[in-house]
C-alpha positions in Angstrom: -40.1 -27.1 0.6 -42.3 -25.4 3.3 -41.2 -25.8 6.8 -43.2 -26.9 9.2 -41.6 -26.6 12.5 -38.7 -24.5 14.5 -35.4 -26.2 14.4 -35.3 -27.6 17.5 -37.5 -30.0 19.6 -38.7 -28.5 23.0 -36.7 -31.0 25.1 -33.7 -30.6 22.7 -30.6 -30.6 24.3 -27.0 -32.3 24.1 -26.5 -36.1 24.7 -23.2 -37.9 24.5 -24.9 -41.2 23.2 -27.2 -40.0 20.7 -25.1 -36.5 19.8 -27.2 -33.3 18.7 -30.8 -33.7 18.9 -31.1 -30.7 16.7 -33.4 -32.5 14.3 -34.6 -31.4 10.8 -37.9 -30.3 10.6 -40.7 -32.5 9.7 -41.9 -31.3 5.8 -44.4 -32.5 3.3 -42.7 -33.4 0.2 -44.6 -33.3 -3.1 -43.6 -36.8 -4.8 -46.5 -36.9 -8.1 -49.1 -35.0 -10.2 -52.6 -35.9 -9.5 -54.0 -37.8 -12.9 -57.4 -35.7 -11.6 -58.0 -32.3 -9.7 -61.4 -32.6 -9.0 -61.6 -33.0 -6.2 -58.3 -32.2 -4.7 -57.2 -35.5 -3.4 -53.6 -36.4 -1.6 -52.0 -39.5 -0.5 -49.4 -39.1 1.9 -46.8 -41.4 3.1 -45.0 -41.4 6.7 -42.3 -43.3 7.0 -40.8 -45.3 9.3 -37.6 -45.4 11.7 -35.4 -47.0 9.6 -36.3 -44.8 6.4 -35.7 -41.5 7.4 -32.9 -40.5 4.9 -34.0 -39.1 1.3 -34.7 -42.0 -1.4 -35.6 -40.9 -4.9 -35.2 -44.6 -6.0 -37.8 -45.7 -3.3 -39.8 -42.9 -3.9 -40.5 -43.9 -7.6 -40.9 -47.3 -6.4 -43.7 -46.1 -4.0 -45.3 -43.9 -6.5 -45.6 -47.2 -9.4 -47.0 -49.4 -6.3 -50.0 -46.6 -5.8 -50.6 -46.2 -9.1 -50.6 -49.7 -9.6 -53.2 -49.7 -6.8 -55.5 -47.1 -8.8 -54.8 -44.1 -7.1 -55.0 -40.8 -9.2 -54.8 -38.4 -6.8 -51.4 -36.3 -5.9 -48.9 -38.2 -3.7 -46.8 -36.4 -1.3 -44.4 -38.0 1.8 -44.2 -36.0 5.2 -40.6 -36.8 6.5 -39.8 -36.9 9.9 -36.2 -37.4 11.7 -36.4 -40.4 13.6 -32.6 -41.3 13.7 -30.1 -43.1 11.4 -29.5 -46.3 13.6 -30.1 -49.0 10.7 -26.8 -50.4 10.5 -27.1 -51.2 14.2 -30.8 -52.4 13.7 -29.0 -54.8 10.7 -26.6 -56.7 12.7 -29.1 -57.2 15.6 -31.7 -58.8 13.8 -29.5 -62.3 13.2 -28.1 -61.7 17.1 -31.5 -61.7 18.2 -32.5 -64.7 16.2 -29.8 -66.7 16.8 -30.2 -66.0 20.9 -33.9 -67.2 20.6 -33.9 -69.8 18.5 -30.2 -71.7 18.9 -30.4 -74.7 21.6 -28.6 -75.2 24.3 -25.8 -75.8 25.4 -23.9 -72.3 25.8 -20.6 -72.7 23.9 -18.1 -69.8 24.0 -19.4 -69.2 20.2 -23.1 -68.1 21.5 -21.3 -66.3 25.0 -19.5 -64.2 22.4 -22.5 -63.4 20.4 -24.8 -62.7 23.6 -22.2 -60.4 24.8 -22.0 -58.5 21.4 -26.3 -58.8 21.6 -25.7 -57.0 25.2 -23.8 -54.2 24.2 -25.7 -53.4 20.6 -28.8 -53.5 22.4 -28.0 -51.0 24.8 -26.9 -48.9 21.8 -30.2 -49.5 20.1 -32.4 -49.3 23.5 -31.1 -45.3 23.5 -31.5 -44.3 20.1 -34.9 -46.0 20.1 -36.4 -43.9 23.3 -35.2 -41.0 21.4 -36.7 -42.1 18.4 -40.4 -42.7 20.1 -40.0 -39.3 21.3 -39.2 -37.9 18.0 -42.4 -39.7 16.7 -44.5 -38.4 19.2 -43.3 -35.1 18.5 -43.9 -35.2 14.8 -47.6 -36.5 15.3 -48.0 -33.3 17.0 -46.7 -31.6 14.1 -48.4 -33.0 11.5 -51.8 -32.3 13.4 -51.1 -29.0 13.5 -49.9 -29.4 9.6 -53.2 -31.0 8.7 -55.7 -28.5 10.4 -53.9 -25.8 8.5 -54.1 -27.3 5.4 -57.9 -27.9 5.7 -58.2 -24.3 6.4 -56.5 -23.4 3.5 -58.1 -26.1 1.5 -61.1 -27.3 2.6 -61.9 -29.6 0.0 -59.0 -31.3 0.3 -59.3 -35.5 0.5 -56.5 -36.6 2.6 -55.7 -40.1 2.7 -52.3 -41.7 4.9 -50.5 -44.5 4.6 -48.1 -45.3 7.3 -45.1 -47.6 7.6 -43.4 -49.0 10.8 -42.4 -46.0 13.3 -44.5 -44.3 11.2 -48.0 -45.7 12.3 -47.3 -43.9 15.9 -46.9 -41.1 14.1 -50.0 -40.8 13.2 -52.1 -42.3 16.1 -50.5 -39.2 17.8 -51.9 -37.3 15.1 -55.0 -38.5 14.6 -55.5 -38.3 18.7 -54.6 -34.7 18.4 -57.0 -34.5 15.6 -59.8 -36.6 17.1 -61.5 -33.8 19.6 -62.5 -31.3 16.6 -65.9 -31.8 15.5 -65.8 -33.3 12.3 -63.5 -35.9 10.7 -60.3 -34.5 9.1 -59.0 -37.8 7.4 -60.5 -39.6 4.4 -58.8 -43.3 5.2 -55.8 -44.7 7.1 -53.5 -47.2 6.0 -51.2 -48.9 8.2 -48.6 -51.5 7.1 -45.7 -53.3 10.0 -46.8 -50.8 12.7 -44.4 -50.2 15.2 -47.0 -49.5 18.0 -49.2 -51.3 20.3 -52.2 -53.8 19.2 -53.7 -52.7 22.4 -53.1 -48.6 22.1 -56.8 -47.0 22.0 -57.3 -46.8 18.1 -60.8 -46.2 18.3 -60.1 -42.4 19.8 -58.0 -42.0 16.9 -60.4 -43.5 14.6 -62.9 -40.6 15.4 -60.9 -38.4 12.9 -61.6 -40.8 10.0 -64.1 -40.7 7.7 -63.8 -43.9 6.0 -61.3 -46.5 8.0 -58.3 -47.7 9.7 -56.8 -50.9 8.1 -53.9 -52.4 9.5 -51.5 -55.0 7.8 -49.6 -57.0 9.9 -47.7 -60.2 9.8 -46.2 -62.7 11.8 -43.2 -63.2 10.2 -42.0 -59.7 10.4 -38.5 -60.4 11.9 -38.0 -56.6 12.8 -40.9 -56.1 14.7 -40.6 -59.7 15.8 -37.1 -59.5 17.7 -36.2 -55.5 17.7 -39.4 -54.2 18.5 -39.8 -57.0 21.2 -36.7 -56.3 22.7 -37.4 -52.4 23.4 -41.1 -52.4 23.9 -43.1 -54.6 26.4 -46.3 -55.6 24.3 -47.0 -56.9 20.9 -47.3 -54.3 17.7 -49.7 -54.2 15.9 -47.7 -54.8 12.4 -47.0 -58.3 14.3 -50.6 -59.1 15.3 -54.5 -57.8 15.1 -55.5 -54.7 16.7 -57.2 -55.5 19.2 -61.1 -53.6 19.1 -64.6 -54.5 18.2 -65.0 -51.4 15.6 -66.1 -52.8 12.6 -64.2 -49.6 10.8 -60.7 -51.1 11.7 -60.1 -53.8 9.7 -57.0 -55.8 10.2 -55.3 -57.7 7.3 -53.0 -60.5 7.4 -50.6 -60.3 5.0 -48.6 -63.2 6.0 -48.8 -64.8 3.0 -47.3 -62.6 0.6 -45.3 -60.6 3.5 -42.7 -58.8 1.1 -40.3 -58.3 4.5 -40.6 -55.1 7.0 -38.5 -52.7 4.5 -40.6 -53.7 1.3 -43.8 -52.7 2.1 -43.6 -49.5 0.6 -43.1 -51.3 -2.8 -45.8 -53.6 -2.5 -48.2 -51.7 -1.9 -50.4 -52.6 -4.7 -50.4 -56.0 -3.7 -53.1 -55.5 -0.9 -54.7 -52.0 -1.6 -57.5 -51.0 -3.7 -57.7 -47.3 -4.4 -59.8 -47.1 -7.4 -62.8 -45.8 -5.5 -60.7 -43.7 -3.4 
């Protein structure tokens, strides 16, 4: 596996709450054989927050969902270390609920359960701002990644598809990307983006050649209560993007949301890659 990066962040340092921020570097991680070589086409995954940690069983659910979708091209995952906070994420998700849906009056029950909310979300609140920082530092990385692999492969057809904490990932990249002069990216993917419906996605949509399409629903009860809770605007894996380009197109998968942490899977339920 080829290395991208040193082994420590810039801003690395020790931090009682989070511990180390020695992170591992990000990598590309060959997942599947292309059914065709010519030309050289990849699709590459970028995971989310909660997903960091290695998952051969979810990578050969991935890999049946794209090839289910008609992709023959190679299929790689660039990993990233966002943190390993999902057990904390778990339990606040039914906190969260409870505190915004249950009626009044306050019994000791709910004072309880607000308190617990209280401390867990302080918890959370740190290892997410590391977290967004992590994913802004691994856009950077994967820039850099993807202008060396077009000089080494210049007829390479790159194609991403990005869940959750992922999505930021690559806006960063893709802004990074978006002052050379020609477009770097064949298409962009997004699915329960963990970024703003009002960040400017039309600067990063200047490294694409084909299109950004975002899939988003409202019933995603991650981004819906966590996401909410630690940002101050609405993602856009929640609700539309908010542009006039015609080349984003923004899907509402409401109907058949699979939840936030089955996208992956499902993946052949809304994309077409025959032609791609």
């Amino acid at each position: 596996m080829r290395q991208l990066l040193p082994n420590r962040m810039p801003w690395s340092q020790a931090n009682p709450t989070m511990g180390s921020l020695v992170v591992t570097p990000p990598t590309f991680r060959h997942l599947d054989d292309g059914r065709d070589r010519t030309p050289e086409r990849r699709l590459v995954i970028v995971q989310g927050y909660l997903t960091a940690r290695p998952n051969p069983s979810a990578d050969q659910l991935a890999i049946r969902a794209i090839r289910e979708a008609g992709w023959r091209g190679g299929i790689e995952r660039f990993r990233w270390q966002a943190g390993h906070t999902g057990e904390i994420a778990m339990q606040l998700i039914p906190l969260a609920a409870t505190a915004v849906l249950s009626p009044r009056p306050v019994t000791p029950l709910k004072a309880l359960q607000a308190a617990r909310l209280a401390a867990l979300c302080g918890t959370f609140a740190a290892h997410w701002k590391w977290a967004c920082l992590r994913a802004d530092w691994a856009g950077r990385r994967l820039a850099e990644a993807i202008e060396r692999r077009r000089a080494e492969h210049p007829g390479e057809e790159l194609q991403f598809v990005g869940f959750s904490l992922g999505c930021r990932v690559l806006y960063r990249a893709m802004h990074r990307l978006a002052c050379q002069s020609s477009p770097t990216i064949e298409q962009v993917h997004l699915f329960g983006g963990a970024h703003s419906r009002r960040a400017d996605w039309e600067t990063a949509l200047q490294t694409v050649r084909g299109g950004i399409s975002n899939y988003y629903s409202a019933n995603d009860r991650v981004l819906n209560y966590l996401y909410r809770m630690m940002e101050w605007n609405t993602p856009m894996g929640l609700k539309p993007i908010i542009t006039e380009d015609l080349r984003i197109e923004n899907v509402d998968t409401a109907t058949t949301f699979p939840g936030h942490h089955r996208y992956e899977e499902s993946l052949h339920t809304w994309l077409n890659l025959r032609d791609g």
